[in-house]
C-alpha positions in Angstrom: 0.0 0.0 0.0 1.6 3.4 -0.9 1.2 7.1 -0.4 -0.6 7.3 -3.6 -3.4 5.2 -2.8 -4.1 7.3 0.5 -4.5 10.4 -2.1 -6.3 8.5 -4.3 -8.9 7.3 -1.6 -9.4 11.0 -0.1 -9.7 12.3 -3.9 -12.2 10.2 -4.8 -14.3 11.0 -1.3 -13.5 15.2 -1.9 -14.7 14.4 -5.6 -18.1 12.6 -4.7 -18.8 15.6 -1.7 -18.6 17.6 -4.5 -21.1 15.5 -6.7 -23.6 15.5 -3.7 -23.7 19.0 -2.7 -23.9 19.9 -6.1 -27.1 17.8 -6.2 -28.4 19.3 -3.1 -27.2 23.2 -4.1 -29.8 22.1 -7.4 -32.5 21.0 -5.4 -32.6 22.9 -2.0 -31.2 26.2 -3.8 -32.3 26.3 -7.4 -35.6 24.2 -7.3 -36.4 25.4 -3.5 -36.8 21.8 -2.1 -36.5 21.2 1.7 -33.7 19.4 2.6 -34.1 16.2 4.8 -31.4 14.4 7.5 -30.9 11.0 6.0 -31.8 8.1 8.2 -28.6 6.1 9.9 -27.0 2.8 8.4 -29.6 1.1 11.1 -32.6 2.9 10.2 -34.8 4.7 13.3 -37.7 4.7 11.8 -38.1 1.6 9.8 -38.1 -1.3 11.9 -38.9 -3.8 9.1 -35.0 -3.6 7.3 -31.8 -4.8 9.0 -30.2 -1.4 6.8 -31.1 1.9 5.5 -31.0 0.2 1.8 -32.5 3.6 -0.7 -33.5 7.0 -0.3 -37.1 5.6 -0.1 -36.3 5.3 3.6 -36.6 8.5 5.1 -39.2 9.3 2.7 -41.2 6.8 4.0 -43.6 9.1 6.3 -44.6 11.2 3.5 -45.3 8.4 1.1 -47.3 6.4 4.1 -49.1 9.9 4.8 -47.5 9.9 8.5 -46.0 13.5 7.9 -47.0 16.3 5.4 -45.2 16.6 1.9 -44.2 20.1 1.7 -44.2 21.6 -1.6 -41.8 21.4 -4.2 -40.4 18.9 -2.4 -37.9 17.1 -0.2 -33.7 16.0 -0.8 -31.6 13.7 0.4 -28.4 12.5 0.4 -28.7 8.9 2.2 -26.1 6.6 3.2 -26.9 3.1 2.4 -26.3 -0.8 2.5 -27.1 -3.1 0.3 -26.1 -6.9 1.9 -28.2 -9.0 -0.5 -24.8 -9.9 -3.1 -22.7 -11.1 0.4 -23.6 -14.3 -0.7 -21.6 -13.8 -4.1 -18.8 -13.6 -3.1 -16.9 -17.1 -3.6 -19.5 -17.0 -6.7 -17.2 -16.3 -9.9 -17.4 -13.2 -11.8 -18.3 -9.6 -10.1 -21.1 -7.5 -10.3 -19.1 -4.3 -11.4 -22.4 -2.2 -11.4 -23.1 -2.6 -7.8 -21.6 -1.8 -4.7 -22.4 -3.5 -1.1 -22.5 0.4 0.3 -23.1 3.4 -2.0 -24.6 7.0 -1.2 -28.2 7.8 -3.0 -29.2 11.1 -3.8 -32.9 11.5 -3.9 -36.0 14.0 -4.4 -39.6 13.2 -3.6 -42.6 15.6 -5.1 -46.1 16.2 -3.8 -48.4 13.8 -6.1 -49.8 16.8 -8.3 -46.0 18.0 -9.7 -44.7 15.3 -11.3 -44.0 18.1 -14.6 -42.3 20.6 -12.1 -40.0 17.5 -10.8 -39.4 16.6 -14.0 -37.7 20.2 -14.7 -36.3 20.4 -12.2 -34.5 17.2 -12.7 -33.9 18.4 -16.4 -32.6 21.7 -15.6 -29.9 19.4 -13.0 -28.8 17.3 -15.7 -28.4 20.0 -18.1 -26.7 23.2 -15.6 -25.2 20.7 -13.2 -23.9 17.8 -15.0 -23.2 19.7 -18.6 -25.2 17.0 -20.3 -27.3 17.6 -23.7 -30.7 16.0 -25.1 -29.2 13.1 -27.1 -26.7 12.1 -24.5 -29.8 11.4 -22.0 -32.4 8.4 -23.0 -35.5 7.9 -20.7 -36.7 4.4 -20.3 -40.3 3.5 -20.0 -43.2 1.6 -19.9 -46.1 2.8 -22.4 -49.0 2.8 -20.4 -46.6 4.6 -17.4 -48.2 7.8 -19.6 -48.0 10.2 -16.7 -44.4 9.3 -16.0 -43.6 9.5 -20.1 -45.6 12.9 -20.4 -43.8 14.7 -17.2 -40.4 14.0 -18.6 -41.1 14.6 -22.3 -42.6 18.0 -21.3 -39.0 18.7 -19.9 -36.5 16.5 -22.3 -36.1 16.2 -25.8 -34.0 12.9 -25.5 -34.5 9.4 -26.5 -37.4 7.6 -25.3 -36.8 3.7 -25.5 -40.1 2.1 -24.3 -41.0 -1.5 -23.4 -37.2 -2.5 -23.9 -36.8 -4.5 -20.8 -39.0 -7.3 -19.3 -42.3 -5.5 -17.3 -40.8 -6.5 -13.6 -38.0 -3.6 -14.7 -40.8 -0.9 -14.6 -42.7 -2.1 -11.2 -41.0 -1.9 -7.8 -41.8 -2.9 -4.2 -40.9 -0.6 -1.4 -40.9 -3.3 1.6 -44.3 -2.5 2.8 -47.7 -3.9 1.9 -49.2 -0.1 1.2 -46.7 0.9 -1.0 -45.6 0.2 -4.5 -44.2 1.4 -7.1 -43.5 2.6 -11.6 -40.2 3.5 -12.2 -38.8 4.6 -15.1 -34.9 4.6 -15.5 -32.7 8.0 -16.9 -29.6 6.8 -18.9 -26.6 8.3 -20.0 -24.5 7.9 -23.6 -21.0 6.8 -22.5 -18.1 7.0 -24.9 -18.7 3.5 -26.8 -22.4 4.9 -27.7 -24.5 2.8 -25.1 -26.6 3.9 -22.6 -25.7 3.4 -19.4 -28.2 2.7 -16.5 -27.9 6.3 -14.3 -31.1 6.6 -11.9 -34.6 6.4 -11.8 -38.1 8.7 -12.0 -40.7 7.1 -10.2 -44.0 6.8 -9.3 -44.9 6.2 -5.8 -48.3 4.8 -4.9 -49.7 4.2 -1.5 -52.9 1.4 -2.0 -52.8 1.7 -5.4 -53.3 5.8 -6.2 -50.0 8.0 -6.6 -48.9 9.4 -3.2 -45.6 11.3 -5.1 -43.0 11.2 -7.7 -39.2 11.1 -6.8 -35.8 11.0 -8.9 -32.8 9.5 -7.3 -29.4 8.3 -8.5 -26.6 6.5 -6.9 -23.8 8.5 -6.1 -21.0 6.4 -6.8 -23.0 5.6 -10.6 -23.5 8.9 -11.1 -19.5 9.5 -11.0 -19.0 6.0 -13.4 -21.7 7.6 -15.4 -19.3 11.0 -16.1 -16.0 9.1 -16.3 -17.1 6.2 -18.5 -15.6 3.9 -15.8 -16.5 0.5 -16.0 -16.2 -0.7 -12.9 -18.9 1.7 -10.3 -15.8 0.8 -7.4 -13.3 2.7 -9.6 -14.8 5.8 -8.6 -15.0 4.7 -4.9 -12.5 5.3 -1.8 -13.0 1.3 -1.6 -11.8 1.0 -5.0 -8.6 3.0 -4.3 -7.1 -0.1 -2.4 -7.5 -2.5 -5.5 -4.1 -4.3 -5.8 -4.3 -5.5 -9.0 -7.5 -5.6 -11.6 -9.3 -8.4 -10.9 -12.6 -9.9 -9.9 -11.4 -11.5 -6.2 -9.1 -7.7 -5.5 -12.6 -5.8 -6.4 -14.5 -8.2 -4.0 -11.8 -7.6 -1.6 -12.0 -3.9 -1.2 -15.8 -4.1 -1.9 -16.0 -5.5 1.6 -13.6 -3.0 3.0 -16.3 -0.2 2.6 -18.5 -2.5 3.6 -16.7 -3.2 7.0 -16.1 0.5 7.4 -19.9 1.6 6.4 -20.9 -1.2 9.7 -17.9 -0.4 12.2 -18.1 3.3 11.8 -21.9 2.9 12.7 -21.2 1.2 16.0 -22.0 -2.4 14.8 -20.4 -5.4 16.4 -20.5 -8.8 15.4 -23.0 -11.2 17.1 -24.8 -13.9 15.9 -28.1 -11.8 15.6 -29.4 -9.1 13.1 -26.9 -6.8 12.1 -23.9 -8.0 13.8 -24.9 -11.4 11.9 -24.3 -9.6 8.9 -21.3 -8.4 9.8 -19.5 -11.5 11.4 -20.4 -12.8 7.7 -18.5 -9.9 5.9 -15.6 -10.2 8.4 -15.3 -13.7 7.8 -15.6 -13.4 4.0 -12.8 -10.6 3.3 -10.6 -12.7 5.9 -11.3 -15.6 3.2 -10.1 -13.6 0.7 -7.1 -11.8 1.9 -6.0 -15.1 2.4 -6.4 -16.4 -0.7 -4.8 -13.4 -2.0 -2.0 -13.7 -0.1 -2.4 -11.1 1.6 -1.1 -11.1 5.7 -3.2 -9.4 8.2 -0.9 -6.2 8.5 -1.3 -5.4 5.0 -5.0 -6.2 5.1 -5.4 -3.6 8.3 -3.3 -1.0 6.1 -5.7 -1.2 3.5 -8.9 -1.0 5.8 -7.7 2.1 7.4 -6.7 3.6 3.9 -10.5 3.3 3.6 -11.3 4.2 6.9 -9.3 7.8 7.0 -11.4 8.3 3.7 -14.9 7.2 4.5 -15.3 7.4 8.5 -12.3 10.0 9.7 -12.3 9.7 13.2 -14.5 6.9 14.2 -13.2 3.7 15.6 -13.0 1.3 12.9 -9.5 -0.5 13.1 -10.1 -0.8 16.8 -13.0 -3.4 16.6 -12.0 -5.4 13.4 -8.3 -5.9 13.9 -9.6 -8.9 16.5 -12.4 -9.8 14.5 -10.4 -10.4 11.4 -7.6 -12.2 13.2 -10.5 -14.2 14.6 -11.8 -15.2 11.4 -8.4 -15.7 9.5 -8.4 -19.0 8.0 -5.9 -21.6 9.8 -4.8 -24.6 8.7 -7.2 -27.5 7.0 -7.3 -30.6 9.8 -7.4 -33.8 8.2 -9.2 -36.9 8.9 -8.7 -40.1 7.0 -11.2 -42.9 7.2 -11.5 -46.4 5.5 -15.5 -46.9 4.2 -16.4 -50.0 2.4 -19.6 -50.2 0.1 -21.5 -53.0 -1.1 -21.8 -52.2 -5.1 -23.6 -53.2 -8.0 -21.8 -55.7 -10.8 -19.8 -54.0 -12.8 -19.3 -50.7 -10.7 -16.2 -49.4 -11.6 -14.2 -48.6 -8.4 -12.3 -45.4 -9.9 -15.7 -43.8 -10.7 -16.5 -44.4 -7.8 -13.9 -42.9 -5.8 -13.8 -39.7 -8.1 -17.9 -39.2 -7.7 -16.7 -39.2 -3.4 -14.4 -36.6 -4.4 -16.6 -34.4 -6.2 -19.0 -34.9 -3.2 -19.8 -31.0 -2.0 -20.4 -30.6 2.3 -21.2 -28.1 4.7 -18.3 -27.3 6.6 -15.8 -29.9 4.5 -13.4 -28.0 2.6 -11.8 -30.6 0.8 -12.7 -34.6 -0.2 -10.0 -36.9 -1.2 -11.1 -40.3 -2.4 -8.4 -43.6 -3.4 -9.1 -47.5 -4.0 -7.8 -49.4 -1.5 -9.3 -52.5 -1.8 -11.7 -54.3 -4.2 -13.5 -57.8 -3.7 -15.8 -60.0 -5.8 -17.6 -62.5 -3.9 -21.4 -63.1 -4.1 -21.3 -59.2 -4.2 -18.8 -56.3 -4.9 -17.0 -54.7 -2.0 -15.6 -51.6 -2.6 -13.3 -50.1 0.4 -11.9 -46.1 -0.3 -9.5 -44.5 1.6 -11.2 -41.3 2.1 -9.4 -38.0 3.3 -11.4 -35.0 5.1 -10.2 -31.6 4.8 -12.1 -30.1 8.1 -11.4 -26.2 9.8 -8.8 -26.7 12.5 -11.6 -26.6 15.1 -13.3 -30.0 14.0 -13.6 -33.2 16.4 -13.9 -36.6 16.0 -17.8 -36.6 15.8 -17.8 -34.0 13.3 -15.9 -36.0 10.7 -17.9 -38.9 12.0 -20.9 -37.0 10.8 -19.8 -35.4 7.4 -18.5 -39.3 6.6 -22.0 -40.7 7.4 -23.2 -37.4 4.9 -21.0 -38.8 2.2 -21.6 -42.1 2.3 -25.3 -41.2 1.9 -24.6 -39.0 -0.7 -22.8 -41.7 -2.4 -25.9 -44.0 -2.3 -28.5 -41.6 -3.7 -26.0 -40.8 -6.9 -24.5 -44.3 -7.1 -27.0 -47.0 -5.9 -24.0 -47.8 -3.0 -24.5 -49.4 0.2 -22.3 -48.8 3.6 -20.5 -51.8 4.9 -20.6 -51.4 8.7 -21.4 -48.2 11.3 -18.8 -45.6 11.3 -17.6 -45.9 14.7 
């Protein structure tokens, strides 16, 4: 990790302040729109999400008629988490449009000034942003006419309608009185697509419209002006890449994502949001170590991220132990003799290869070799099998996943244990 990254990481922070205030400036300055506190990482207000996931959050009481919408509108810039790719991880490939925590910058409008919305998010994309007619495409559903006619009143730009499958246009907000039409704003990027920016929508509370909002990502809206591919090479996160690839991006992906959760006073737990996080911590301890990297030089990177994205909160102090904790140590290995009755003609290689390619919770690894073969009024087949387990596994544990595979074994290959597995 070098000097340069450190500047890199606080450029790319000073340069996305920049993009949100200028959003703001627009709205609260320009358009007159009242500006709103976003709602924490662990939202107040909103009991029914683990994380503040969208500017729909704090607009919530307006939209469910709990507070009064005042007019032309209110802004937000709103910190957010988004945990549902944590699972992707190990997965291959990387979702270089998406980010596990982002900023979103969001306006909602009284019901009857979708049209004065609409220019005002037109007069932001032209004044603010630089950006002409042809460079901006609006897509839509036909029959979303009010959405189409507010935005064509204000924009003289592409209109590509019913391009995408109808579940692209129609949106749920997390509660049963709400729902929603979107439409999406994109932006020409240097090869001549159009690249996915933010979204108008339509917000209706038990099925008539309760308001109309804009909102973009933050982090896209700076891919968006760069023509970056990757949304993370525009992020602090991103800044602490070591080389370009898809396991370095999930690496520093989880970085912010550690920082976002520390910096908001989680802890890990087995329970709600500390769940989550003991889950992240465990998976970037995964992947530093399959990248080599030690836990010093994992640290340095965190707090490159840290001094960027949470200056003076206490982020190193809480995951230094909970990374060591979760550092992978060495595999233990248990090796086991199991003898199956088989069907003639089995062939005893194929059948130590399918135990190998046997998949287990908690078994890292399955080794499989012939030991022994006998033909007698039925086939015996005995493997020596080989159990890569975490360091912390017993006896009755690879007692357990051995029982597993030998059952696996018999649904896939019409096998039959010889014997318990004492």
């Amino acid at each position: 990790m070098t000097d340069a990254m450190t500047d890199l990481a606080h450029g790319r922070r000073e340069r996305l302040d920049r993009l949100g205030r200028d959003f703001l400036d627009h709205f609260t300055q320009a358009a007159g729109f009242t500006l709103l506190d976003p709602e924490p990482a662990i939202p107040h207000h909103d009991r029914t999400i683990l994380f503040t996931n969208s500017a729909v959050v704090p607009f919530k009481p307006f939209l469910l008629g709990e507070s009064a919408l005042p007019a032309p509108g209110v802004a937000v810039r709103q910190p957010c988490v988004r945990v549902h790719n944590l699972d992707e991880v190990f997965e291959e490939g990387f979702a270089t449009e998406f980010v596990l925590q982002f900023e979103m910058l969001g306006v909602l409008a009284p019901a009857a000034r979708a049209r004065a919305l609409a220019a005002a998010v037109a007069g932001y994309l032209t004044t603010t942003l630089g950006l002409d007619g042809p460079s901006v495409a609006f897509k839509a559903a036909h029959d979303d006419t009010d959405l189409c006619a507010a935005w064509e009143a204000g924009w003289t730009g592409p209109a590509l309608l019913d391009t995408e499958e109808r579940d692209y246009y129609r949106w749920g907000f997390g509660h049963p009185r709400l729902s929603g039409r979107g439409a999406t704003v994109a932006v020409r990027q240097a090869d001549g697509h159009f690249r996915d920016l933010g979204n108008l929508i339509a917000f209706e509370r038990d099925g008539e419209v309760a308001g109309y909002g804009f909102g973009i990502g933050l982090e896209t809206l700076a891919a968006c002006l760069d023509n970056s591919p990757w949304v993370l090479d525009c992020t602090p996160a991103g800044a602490v890449v070591g080389a370009r690839n898809a396991e370095e991006a999930k690496l520093a992906d989880l970085l912010g994502l550690l920082v976002r959760l520390y910096a908001a006073g989680v802890r890990t737990s087995s329970r709600a949001q500390g769940h989550v996080l003991r889950r992240a911590v465990s998976a970037t301890a995964r992947l530093a170590a399959g990248l080599g990297l030690d836990q010093a030089r994992l640290l340095h990177r965190l707090a490159v991220v840290a001094a960027a994205d949470a200056p003076g909160r206490d982020v190193l102090g809480p995951a230094g132990p909970d990374l060591e904790r979760y550092r992978p140590r060495e595999d233990s290995r248990h090796v086991h003799d199991l003898s199956f009755w088989c069907a003639d003609g089995t062939d005893p290689d194929a059948l130590s290869a399918a135990a190998a390619q046997v998949a287990l919770p908690g078994v890292h690894r399955i080794s499989a070799s012939v030991k022994d073969v006998w033909h007698g009024g039925r086939t015996s087949v005995t493997l020596s099998v080989a159990l890569d387990l975490p360091p912390s596994a017993d006896k009755p544990e690879a007692k357990q996943a051995l029982r597993a595979l030998a059952a696996r074994l018999g649904e896939r290959c019409g096998t039959e244990l010889r014997g318990e597995i004492r």
